[in-house]
C-alpha positions as YAML, in Angstrom:
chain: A
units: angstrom
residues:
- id: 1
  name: UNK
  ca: [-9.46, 227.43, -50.99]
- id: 2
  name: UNK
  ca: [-8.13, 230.90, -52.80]
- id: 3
  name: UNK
  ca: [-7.43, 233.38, -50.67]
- id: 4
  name: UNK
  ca: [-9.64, 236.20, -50.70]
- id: 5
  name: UNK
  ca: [-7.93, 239.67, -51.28]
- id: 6
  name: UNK
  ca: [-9.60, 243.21, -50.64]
- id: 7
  name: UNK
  ca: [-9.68, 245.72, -53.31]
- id: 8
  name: UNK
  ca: [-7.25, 249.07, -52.44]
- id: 9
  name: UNK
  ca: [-9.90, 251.01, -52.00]
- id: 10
  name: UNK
  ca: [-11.70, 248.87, -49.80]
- id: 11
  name: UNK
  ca: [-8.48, 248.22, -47.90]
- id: 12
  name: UNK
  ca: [-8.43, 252.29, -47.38]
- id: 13
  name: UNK
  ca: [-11.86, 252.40, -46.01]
- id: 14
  name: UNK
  ca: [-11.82, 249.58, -43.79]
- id: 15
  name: UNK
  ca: [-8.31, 250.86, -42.39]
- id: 16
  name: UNK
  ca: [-10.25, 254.74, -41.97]
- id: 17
  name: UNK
  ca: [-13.21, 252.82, -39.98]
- id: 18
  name: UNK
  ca: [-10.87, 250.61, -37.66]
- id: 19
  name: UNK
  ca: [-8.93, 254.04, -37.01]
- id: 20
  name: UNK
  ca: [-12.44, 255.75, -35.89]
- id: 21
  name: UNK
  ca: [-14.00, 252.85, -34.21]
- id: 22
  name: UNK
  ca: [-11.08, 252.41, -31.93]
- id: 23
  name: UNK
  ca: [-9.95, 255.76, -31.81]
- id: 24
  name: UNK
  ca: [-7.76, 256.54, -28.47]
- id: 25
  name: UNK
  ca: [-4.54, 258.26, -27.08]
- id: 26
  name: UNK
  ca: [-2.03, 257.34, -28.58]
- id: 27
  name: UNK
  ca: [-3.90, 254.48, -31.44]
- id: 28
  name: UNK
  ca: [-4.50, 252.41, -33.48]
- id: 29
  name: UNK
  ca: [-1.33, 252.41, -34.43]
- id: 30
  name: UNK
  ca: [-0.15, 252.00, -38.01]
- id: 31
  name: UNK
  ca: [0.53, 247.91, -37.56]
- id: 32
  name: UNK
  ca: [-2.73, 247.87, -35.78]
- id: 33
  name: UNK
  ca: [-4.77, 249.39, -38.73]
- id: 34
  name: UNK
  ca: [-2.78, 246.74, -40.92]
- id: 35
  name: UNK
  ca: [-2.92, 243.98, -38.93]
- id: 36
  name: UNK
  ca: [-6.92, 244.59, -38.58]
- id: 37
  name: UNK
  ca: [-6.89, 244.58, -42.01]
- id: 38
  name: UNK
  ca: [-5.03, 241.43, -43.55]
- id: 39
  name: UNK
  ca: [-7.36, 240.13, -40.45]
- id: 40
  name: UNK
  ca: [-10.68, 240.85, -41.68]
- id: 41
  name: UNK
  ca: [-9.35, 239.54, -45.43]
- id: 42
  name: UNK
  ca: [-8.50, 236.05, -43.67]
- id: 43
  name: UNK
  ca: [-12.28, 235.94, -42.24]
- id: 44
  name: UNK
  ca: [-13.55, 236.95, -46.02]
- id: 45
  name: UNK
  ca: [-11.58, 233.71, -47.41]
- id: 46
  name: UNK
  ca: [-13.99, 231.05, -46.22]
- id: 47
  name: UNK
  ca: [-17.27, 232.40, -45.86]
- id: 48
  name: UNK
  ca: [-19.80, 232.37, -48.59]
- id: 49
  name: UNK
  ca: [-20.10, 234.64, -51.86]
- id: 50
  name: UNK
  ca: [-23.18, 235.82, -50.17]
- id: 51
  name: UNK
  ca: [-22.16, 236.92, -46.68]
- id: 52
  name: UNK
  ca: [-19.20, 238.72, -48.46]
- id: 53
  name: UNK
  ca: [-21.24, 240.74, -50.67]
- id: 54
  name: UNK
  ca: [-23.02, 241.84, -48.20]
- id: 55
  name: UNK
  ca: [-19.92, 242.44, -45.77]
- id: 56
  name: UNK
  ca: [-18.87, 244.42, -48.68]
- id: 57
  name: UNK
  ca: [-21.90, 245.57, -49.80]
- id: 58
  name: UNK
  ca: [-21.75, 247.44, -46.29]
- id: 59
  name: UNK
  ca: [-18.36, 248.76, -46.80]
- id: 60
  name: UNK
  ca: [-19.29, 250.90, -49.58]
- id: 61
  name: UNK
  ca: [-22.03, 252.02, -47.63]
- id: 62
  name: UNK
  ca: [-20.36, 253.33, -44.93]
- id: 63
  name: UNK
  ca: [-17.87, 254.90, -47.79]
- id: 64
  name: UNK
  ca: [-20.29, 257.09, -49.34]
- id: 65
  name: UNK
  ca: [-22.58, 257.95, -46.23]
- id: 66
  name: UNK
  ca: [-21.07, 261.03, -45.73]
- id: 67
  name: UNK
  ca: [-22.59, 262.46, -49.10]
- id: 68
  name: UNK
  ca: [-25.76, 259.95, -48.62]
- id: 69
  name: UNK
  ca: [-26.30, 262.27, -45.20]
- id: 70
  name: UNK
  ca: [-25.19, 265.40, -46.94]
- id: 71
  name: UNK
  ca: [-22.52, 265.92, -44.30]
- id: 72
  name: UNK
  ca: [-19.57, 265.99, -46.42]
- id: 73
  name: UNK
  ca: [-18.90, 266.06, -50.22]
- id: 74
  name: UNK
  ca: [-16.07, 263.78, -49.22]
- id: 75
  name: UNK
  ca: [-16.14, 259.75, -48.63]
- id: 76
  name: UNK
  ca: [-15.78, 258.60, -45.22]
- id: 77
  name: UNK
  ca: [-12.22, 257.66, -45.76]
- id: 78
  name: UNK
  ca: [-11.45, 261.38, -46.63]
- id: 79
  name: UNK
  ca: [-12.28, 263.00, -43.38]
- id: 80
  name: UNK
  ca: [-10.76, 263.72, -40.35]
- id: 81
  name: UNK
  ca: [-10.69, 261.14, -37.47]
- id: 82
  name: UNK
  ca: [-13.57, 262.96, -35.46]
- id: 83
  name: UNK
  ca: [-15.70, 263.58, -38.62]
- id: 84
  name: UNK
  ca: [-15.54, 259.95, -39.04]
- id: 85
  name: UNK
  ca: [-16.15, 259.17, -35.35]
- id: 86
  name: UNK
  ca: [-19.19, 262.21, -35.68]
- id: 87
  name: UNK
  ca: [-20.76, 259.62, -38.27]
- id: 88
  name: UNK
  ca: [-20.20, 256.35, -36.21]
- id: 89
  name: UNK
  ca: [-21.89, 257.73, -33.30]
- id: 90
  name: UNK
  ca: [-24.95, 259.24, -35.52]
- id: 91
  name: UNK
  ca: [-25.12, 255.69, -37.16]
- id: 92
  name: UNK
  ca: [-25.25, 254.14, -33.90]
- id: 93
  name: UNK
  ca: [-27.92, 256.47, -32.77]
- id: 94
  name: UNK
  ca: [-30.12, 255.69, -35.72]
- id: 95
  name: UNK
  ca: [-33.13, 253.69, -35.66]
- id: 96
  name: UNK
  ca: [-33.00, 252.88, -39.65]
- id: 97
  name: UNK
  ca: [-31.78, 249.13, -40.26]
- id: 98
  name: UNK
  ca: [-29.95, 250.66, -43.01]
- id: 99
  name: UNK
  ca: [-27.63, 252.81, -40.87]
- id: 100
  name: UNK
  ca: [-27.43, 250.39, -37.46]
- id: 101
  name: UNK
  ca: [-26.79, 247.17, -38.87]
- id: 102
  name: UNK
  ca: [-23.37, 248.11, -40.85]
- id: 103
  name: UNK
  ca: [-22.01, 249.71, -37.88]
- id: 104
  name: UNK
  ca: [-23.22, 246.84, -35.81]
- id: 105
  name: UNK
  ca: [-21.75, 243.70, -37.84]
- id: 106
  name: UNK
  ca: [-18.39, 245.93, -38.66]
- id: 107
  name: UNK
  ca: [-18.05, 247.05, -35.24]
- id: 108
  name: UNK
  ca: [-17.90, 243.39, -33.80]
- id: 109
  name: UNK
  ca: [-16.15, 241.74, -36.44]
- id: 110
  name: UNK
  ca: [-13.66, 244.44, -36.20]
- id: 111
  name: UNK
  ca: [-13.28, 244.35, -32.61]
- id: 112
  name: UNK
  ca: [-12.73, 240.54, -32.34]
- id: 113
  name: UNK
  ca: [-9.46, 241.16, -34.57]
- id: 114
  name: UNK
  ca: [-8.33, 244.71, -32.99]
- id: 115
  name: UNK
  ca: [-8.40, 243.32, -29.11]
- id: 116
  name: UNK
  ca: [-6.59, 240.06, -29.91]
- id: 117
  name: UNK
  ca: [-3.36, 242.80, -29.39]
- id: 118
  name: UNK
  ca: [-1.47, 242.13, -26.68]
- id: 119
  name: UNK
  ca: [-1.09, 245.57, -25.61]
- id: 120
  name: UNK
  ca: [-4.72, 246.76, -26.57]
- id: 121
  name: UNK
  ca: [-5.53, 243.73, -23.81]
- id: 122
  name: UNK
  ca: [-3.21, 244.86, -21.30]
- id: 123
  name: UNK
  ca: [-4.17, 248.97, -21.94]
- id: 124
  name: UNK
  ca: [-7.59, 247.86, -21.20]
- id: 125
  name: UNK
  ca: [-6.60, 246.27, -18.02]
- id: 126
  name: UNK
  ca: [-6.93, 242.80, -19.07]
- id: 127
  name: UNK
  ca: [-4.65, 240.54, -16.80]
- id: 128
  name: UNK
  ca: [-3.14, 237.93, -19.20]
- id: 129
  name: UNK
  ca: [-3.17, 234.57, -19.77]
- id: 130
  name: UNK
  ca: [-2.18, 233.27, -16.37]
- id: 131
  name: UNK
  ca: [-4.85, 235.33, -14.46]
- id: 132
  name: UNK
  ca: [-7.56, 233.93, -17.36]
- id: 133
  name: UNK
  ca: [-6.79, 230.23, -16.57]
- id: 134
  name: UNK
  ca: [-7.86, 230.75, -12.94]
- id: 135
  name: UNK
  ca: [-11.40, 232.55, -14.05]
- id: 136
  name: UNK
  ca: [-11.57, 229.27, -17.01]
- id: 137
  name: UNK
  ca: [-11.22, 226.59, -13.96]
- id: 138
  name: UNK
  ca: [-13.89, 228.37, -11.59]
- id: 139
  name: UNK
  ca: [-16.19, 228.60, -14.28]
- id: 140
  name: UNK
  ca: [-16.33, 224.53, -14.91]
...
């Protein structure tokens, strides 16, 4: 199977998204934003032609909703961190499919990738491996 590969532009968008959607003290971190990114490429590499146009599709979306809203003359990836966060949170809010459903399939593919970091795990107090094997064996 070829490898999928994400456009540069794409690349900067999705990299400007990951940095709003898990903005914090201190993060993402440079190797985070990467890492999210060659991340989301692998997961484009075997699904269908369809689902990634539409993944896609999305993407640009999200890129030029600042001037779809008339909130900016500038493309999402151009604005400040809480600009972009500004237009998460109204997306979120929405009650157009058009708005919602981006955010939604971007914000839990994205966060499937971003939390498999060890130290995003252990900043949000998750208690490793060792602790998760005990929870695993009660639950069977």
């Amino acid at each position: 199977m070829a490898r999928f590969i994400l456009r540069p532009r794409q690349r900067v968008v999705l990299r400007a998204l990951g940095d709003a959607l898990f903005a914090h003290e201190g993060g993402p971190r440079a190797d985070q934003l990467d890492a999210l990114v060659a991340g989301f490429e692998r997961h484009l590499t075997p699904v269908s032609a369809t689902l990634r146009f539409g993944l896609l599709a999305m993407l640009d979306l999200i890129r030029w909703l600042p001037l779809l809203l008339l909130v900016s003359a500038l493309p999402f990836e151009g604005l400040p961190r809480e600009r972009r966060v500004k237009i998460l949170e109204r997306m979120e809010r929405s009650r157009a499919a058009a708005l919602l459903v981006p955010l939604v399939a971007y914000k839990s593919f994205l966060a499937f990738i971003f939390f498999e970091d060890p130290n995003e795990l252990r900043a949000m107090g998750y208690p490793g491996d060792g602790a998760r094997k005990r929870w695993l064996n009660l639950a069977r």
